[in-house]
N, CA, C and O atoms as a CHARMM CRD file, in Angstrom:
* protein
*
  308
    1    1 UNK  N     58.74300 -86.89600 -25.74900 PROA 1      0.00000
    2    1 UNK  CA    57.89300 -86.00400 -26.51100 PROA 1      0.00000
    3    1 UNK  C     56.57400 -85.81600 -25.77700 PROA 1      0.00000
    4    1 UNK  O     55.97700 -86.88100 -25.62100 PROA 1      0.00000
    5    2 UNK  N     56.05800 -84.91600 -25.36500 PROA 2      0.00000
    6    2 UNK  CA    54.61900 -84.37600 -24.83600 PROA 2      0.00000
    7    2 UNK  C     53.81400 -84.17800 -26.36900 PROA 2      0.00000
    8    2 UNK  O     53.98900 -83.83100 -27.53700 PROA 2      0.00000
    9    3 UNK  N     52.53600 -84.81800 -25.13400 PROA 3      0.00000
   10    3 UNK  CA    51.33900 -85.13600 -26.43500 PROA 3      0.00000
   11    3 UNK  C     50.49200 -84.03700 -25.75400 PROA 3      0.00000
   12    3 UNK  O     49.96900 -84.23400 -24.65700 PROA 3      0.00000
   13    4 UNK  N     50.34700 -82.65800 -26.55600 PROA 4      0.00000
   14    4 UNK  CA    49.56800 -81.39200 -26.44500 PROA 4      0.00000
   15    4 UNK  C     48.17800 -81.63200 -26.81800 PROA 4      0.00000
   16    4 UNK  O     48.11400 -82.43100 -27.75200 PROA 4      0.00000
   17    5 UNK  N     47.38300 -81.34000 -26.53200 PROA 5      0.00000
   18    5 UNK  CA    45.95200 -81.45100 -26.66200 PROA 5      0.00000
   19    5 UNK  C     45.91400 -80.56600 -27.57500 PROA 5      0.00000
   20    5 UNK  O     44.90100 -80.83300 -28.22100 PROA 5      0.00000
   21    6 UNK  N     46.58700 -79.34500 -28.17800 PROA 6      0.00000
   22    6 UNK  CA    46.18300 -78.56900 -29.60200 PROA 6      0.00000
   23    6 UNK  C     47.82800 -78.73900 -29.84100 PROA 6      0.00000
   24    6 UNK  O     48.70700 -78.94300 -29.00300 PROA 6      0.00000
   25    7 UNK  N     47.93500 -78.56200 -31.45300 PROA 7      0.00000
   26    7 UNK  CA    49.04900 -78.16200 -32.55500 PROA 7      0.00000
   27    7 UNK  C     49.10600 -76.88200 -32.75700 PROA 7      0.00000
   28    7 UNK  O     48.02600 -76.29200 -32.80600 PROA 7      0.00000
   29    8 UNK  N     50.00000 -76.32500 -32.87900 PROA 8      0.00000
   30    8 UNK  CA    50.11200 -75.26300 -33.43500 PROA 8      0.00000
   31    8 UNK  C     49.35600 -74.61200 -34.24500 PROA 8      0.00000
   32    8 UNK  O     49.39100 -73.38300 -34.30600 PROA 8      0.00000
   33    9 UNK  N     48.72400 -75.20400 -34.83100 PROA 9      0.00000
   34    9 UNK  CA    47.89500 -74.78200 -35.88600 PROA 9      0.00000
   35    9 UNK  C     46.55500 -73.97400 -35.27400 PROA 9      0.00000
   36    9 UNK  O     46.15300 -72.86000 -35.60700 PROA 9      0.00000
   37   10 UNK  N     45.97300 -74.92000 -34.23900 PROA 10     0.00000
   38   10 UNK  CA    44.61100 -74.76900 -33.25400 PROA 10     0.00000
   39   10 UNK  C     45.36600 -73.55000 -32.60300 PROA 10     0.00000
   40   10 UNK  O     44.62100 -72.57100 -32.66600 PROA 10     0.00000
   41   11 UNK  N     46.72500 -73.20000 -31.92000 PROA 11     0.00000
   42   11 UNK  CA    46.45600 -72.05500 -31.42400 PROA 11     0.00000
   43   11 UNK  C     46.60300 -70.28400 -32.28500 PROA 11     0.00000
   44   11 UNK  O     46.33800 -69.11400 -32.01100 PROA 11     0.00000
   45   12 UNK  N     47.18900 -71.07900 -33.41900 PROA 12     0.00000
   46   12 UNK  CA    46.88600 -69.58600 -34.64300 PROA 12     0.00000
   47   12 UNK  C     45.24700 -69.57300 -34.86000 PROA 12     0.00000
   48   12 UNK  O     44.47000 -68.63900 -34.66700 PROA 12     0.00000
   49   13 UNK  N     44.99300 -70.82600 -35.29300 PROA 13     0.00000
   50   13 UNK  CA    43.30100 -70.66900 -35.27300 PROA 13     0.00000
   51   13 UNK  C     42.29700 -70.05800 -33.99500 PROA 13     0.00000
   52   13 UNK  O     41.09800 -69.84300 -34.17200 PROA 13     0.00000
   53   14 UNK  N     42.86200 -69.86700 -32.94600 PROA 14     0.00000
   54   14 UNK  CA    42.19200 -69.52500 -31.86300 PROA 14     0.00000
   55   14 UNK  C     42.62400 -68.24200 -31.20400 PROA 14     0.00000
   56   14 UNK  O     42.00100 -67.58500 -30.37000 PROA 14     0.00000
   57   15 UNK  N     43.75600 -68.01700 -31.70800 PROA 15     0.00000
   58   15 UNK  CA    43.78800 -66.21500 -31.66300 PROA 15     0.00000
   59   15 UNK  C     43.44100 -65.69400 -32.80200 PROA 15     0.00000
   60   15 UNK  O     43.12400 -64.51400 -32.65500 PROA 15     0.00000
   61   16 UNK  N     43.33600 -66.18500 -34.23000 PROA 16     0.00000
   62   16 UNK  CA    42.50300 -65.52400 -35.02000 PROA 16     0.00000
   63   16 UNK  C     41.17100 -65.13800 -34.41200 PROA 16     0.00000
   64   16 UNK  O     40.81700 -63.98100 -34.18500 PROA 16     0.00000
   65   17 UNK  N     40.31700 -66.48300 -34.12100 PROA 17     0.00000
   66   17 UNK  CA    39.08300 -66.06000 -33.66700 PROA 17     0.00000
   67   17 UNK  C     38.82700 -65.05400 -32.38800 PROA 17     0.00000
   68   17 UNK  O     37.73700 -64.55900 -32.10000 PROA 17     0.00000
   69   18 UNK  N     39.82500 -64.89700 -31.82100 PROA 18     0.00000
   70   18 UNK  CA    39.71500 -64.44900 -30.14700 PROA 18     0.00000
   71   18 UNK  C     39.78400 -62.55200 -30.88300 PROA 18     0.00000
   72   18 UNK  O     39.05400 -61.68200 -30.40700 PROA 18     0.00000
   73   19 UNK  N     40.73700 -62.27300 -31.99700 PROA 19     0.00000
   74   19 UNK  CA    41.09200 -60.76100 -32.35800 PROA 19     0.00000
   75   19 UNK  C     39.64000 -60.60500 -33.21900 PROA 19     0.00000
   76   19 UNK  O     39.07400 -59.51200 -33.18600 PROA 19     0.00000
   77   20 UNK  N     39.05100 -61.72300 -33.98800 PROA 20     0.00000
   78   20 UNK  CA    37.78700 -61.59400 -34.65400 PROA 20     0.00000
   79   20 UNK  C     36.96000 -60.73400 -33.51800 PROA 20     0.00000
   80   20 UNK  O     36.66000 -59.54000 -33.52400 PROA 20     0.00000
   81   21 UNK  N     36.59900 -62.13800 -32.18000 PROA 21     0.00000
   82   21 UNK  CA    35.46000 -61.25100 -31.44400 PROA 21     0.00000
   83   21 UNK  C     35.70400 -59.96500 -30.52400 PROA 21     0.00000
   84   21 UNK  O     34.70200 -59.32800 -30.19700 PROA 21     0.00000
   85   22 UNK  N     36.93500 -59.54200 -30.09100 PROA 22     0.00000
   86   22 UNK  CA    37.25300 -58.39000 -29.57400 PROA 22     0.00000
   87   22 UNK  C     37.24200 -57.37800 -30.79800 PROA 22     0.00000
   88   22 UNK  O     37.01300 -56.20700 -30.49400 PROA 22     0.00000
   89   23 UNK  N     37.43200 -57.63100 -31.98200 PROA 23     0.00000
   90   23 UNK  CA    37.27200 -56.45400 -33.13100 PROA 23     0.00000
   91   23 UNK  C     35.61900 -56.60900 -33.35000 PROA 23     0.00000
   92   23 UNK  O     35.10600 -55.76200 -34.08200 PROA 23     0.00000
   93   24 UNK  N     34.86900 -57.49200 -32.84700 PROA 24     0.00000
   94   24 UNK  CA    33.44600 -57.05600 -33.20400 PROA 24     0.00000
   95   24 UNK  C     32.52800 -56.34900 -31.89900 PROA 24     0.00000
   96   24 UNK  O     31.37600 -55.97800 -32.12300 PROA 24     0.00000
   97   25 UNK  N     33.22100 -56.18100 -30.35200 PROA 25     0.00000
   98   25 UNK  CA    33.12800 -56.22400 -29.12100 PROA 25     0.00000
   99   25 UNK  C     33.74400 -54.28000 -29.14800 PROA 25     0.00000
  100   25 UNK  O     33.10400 -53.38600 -28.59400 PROA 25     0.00000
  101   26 UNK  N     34.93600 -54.07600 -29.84300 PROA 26     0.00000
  102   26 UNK  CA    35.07600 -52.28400 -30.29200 PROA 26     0.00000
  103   26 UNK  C     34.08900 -52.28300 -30.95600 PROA 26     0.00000
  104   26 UNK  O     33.19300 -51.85300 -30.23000 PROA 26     0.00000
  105   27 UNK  N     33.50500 -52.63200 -32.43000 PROA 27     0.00000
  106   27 UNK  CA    32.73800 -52.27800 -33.32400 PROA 27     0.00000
  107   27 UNK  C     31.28500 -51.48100 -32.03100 PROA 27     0.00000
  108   27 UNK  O     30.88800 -50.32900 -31.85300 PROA 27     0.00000
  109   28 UNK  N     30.93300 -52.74700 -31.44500 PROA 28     0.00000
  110   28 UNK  CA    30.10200 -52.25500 -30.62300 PROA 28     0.00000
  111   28 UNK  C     30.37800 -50.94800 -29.69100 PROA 28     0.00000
  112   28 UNK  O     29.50300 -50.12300 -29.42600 PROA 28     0.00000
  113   29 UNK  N     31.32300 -50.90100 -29.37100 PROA 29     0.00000
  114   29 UNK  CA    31.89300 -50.18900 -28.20400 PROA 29     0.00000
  115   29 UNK  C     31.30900 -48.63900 -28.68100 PROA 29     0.00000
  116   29 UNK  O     30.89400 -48.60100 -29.83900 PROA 29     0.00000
  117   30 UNK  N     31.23600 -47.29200 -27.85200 PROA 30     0.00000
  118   30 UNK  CA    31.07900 -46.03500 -28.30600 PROA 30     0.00000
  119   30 UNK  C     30.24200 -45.10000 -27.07300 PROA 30     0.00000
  120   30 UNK  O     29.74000 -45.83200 -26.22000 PROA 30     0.00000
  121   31 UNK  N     30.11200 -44.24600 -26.94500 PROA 31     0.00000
  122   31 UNK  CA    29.68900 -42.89100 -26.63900 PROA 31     0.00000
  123   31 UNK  C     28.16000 -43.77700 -25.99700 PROA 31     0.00000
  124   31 UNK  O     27.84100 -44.85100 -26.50700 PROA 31     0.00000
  125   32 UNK  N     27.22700 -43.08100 -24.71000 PROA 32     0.00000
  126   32 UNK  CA    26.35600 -43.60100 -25.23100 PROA 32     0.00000
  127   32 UNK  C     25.41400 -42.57800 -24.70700 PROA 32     0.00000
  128   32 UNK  O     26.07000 -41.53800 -24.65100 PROA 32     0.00000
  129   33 UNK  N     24.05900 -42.32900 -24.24600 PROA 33     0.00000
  130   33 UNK  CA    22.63800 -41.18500 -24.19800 PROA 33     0.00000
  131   33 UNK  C     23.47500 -41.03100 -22.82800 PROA 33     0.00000
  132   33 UNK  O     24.36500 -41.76800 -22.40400 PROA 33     0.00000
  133   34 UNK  N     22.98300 -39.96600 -22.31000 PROA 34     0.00000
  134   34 UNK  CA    23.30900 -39.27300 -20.85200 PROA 34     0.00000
  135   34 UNK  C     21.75800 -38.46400 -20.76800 PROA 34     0.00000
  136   34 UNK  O     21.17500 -38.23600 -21.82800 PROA 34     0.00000
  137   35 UNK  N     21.37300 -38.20700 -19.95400 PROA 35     0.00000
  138   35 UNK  CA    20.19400 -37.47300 -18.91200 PROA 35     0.00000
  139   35 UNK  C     20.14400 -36.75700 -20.00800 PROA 35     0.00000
  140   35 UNK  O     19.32800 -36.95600 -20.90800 PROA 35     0.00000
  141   36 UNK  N     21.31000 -35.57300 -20.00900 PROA 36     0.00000
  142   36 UNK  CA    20.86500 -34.39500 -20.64300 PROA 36     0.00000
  143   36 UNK  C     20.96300 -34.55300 -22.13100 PROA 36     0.00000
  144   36 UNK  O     20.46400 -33.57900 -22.69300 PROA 36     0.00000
  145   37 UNK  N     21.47500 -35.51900 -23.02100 PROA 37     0.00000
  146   37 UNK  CA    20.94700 -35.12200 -24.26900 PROA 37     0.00000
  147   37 UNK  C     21.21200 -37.16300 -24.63400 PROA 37     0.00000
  148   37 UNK  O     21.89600 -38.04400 -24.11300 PROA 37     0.00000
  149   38 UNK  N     19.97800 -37.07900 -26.07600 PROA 38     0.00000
  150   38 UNK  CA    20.08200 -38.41800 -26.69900 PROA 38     0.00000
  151   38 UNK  C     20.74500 -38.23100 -27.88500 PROA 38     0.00000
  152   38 UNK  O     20.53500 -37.46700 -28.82800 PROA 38     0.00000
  153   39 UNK  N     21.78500 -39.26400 -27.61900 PROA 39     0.00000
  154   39 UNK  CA    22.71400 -40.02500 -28.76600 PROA 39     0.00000
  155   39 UNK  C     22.09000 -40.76400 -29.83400 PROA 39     0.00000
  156   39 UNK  O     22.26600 -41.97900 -29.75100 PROA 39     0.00000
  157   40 UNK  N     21.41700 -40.36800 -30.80400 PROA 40     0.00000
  158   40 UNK  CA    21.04700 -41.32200 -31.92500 PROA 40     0.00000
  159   40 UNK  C     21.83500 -42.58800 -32.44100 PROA 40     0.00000
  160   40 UNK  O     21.28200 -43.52900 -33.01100 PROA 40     0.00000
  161   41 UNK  N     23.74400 -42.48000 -32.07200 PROA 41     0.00000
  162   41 UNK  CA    24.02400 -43.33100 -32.55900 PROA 41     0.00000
  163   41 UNK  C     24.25200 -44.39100 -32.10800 PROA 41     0.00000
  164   41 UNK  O     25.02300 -45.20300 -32.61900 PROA 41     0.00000
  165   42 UNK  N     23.41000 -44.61000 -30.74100 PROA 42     0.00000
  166   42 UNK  CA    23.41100 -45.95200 -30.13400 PROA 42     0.00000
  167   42 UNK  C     22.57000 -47.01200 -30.88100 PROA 42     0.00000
  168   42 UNK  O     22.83600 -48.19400 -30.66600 PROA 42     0.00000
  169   43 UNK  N     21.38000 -46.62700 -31.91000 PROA 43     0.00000
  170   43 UNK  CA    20.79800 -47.34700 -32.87200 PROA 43     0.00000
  171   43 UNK  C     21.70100 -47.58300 -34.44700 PROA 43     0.00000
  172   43 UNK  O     21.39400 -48.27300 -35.41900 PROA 43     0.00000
  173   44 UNK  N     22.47600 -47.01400 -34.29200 PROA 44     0.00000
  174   44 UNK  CA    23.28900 -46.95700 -35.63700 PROA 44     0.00000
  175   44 UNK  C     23.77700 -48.47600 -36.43700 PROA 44     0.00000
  176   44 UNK  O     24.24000 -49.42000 -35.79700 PROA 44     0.00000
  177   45 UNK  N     23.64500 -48.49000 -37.40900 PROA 45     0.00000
  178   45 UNK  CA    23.12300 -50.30900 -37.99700 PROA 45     0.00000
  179   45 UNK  C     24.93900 -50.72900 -37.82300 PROA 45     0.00000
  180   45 UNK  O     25.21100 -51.83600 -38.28900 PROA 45     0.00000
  181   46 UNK  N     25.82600 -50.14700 -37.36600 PROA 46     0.00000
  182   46 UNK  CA    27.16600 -51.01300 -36.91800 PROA 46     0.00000
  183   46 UNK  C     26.80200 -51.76000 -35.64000 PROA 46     0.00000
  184   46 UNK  O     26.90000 -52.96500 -35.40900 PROA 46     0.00000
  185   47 UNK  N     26.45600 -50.98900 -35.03200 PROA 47     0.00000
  186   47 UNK  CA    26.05100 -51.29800 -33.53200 PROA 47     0.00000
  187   47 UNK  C     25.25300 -52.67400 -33.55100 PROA 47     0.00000
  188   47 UNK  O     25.74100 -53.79500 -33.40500 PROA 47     0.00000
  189   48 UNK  N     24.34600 -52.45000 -33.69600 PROA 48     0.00000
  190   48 UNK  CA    23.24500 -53.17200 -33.91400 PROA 48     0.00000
  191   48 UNK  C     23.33700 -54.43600 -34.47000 PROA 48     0.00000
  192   48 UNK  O     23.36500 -55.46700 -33.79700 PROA 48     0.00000
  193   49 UNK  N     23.37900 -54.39400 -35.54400 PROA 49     0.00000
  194   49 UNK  CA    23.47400 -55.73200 -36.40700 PROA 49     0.00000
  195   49 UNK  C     24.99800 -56.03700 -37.09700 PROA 49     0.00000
  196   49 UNK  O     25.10200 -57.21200 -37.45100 PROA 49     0.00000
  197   50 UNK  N     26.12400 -55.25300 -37.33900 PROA 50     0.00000
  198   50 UNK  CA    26.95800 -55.71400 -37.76300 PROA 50     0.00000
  199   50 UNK  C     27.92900 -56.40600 -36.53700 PROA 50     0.00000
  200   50 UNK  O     28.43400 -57.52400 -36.43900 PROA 50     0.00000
  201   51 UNK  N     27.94600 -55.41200 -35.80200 PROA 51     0.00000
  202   51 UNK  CA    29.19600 -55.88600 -34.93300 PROA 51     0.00000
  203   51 UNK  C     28.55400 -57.17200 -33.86700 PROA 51     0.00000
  204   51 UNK  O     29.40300 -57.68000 -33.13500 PROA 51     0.00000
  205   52 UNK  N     27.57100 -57.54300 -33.78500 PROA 52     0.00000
  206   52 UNK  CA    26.87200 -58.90400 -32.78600 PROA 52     0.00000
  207   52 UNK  C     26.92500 -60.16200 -33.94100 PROA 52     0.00000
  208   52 UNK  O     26.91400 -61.35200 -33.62700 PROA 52     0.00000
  209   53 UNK  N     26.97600 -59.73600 -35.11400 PROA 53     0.00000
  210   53 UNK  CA    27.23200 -60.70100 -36.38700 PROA 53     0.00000
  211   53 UNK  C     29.08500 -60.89000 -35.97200 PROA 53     0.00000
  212   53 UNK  O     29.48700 -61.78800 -35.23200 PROA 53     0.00000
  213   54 UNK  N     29.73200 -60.16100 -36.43000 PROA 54     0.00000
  214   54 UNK  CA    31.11600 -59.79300 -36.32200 PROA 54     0.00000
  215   54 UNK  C     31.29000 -61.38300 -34.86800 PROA 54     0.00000
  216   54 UNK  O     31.70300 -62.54300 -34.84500 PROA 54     0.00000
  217   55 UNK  N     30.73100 -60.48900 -34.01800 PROA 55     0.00000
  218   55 UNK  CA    32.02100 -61.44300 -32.60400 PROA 55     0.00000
  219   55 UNK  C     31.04700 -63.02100 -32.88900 PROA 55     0.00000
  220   55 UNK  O     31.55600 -64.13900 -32.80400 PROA 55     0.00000
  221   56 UNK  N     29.69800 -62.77500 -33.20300 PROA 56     0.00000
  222   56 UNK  CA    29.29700 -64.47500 -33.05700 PROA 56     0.00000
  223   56 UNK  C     30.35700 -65.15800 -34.17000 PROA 56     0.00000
  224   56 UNK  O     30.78000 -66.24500 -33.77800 PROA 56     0.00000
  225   57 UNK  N     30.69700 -64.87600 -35.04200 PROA 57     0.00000
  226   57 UNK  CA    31.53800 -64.93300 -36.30600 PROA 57     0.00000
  227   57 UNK  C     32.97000 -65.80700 -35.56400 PROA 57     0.00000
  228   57 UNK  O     33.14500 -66.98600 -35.87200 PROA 57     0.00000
  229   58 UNK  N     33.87200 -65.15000 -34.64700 PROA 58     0.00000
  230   58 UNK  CA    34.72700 -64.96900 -34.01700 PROA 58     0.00000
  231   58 UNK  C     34.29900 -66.30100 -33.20200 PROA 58     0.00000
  232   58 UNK  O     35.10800 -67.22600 -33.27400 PROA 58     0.00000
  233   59 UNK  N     32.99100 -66.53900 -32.34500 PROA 59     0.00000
  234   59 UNK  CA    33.08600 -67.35500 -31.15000 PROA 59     0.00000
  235   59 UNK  C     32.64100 -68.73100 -32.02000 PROA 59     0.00000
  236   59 UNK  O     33.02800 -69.83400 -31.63300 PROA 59     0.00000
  237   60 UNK  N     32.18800 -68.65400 -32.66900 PROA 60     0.00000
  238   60 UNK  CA    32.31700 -69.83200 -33.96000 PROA 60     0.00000
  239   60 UNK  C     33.97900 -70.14700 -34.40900 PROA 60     0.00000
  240   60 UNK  O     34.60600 -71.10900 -33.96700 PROA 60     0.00000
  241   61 UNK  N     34.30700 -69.55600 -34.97100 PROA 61     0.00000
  242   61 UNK  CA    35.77900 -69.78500 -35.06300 PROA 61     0.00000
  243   61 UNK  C     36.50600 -70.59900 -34.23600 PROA 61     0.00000
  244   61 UNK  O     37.06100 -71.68200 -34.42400 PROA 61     0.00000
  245   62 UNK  N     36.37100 -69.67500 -33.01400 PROA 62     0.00000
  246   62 UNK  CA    36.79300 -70.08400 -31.73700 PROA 62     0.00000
  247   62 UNK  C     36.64600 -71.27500 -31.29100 PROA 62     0.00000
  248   62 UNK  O     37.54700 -71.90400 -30.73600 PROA 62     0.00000
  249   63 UNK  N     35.63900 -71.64300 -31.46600 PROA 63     0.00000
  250   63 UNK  CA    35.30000 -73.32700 -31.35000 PROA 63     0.00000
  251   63 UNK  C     35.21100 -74.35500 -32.61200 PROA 63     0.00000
  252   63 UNK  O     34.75700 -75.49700 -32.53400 PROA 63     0.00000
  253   64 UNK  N     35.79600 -73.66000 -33.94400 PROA 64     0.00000
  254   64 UNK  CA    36.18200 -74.39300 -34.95100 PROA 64     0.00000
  255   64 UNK  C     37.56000 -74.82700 -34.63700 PROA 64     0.00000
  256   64 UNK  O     37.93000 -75.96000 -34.94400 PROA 64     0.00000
  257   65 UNK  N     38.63800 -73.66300 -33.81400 PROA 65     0.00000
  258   65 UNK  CA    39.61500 -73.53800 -33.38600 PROA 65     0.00000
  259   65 UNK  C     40.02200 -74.85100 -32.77000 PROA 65     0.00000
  260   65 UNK  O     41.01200 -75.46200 -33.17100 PROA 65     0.00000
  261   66 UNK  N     39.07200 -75.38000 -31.56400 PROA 66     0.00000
  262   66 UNK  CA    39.46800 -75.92100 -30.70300 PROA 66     0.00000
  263   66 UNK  C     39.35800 -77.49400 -31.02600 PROA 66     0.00000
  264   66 UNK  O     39.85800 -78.52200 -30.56900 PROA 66     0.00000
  265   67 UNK  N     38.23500 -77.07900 -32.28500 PROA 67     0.00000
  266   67 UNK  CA    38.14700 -78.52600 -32.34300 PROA 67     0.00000
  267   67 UNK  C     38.69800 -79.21800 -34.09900 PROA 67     0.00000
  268   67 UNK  O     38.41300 -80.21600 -34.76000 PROA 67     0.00000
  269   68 UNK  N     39.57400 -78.05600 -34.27200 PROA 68     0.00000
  270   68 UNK  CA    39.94500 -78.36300 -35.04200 PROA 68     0.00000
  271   68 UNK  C     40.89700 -80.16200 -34.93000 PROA 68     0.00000
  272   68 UNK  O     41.01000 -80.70400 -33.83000 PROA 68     0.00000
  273   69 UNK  N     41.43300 -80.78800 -36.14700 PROA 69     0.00000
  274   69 UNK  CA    41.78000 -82.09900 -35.73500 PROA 69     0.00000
  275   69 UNK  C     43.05900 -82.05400 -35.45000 PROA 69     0.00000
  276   69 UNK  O     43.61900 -80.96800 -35.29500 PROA 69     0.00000
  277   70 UNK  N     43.66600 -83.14300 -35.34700 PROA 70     0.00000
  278   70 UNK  CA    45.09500 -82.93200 -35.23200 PROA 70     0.00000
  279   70 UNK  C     45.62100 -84.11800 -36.48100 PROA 70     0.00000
  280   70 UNK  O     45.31700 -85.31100 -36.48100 PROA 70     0.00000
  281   71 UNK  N     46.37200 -83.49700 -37.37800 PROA 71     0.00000
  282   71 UNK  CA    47.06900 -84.75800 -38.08300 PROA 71     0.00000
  283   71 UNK  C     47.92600 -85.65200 -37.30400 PROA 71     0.00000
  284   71 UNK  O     48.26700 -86.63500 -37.96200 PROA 71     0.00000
  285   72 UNK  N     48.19700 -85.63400 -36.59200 PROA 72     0.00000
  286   72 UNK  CA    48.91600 -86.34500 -35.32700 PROA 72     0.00000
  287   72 UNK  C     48.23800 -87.66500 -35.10500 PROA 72     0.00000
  288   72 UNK  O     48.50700 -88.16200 -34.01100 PROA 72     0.00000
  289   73 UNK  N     47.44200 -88.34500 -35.85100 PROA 73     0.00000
  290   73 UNK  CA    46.82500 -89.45600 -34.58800 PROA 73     0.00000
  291   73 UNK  C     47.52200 -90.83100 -34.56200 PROA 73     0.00000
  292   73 UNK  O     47.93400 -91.34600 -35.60200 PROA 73     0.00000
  293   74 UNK  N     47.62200 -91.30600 -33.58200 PROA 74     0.00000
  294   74 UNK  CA    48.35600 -92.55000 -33.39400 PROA 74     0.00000
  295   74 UNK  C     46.88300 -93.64500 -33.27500 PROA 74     0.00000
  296   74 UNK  O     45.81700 -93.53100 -32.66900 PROA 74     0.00000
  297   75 UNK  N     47.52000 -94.82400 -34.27600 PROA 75     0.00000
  298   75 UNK  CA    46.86500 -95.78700 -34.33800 PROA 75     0.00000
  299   75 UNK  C     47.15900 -96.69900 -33.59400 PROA 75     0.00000
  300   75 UNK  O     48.12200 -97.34600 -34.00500 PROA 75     0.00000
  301   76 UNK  N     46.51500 -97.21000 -32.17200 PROA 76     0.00000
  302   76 UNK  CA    47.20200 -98.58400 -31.60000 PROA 76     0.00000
  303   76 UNK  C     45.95300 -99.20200 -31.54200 PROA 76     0.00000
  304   76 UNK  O     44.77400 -98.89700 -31.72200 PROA 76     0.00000
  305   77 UNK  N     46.80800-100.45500 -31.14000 PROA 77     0.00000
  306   77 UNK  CA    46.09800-102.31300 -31.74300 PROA 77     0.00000
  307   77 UNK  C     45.79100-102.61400 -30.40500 PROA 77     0.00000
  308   77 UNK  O     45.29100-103.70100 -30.11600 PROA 77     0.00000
């Protein structure tokens, strides 16, 4: 039997968090000012404050993920 450093569990928990911060990494994503004309919606409150909330959200996870425990532990004497 191989002793894995994560369970199964840690790697559902760690692609949850990984689709969290790439869905807050689009949120950000978009169109942006060019020379000839300004884009107002590069200030737009998704941009800005939701989606940098969103992926820190995700990279927290991510390292709840990893360190999540393992019911697995062996007790030796």
């Amino acid at each position: 039997m191989h002793n894995f450093a994560f369970t199964k569990i840690n790697y559902i928990l760690l692609v949850i968090g990984l689709a969290i911060v790439i869905f807050g990494f689009i949120l950000m994503s978009g169109s942006g000012t060019t020379e000839e004309a300004f884009n107002p919606e590069i200030f737009n409150d998704t941009r800005i404050k939701i989606a940098p909330m969103v992926s820190l959200f995700g990279f927290i996870f991510v390292i709840v993920a990893i360190l999540w425990p393992s019911k697995k532990v062996k007790k030796e004497l």
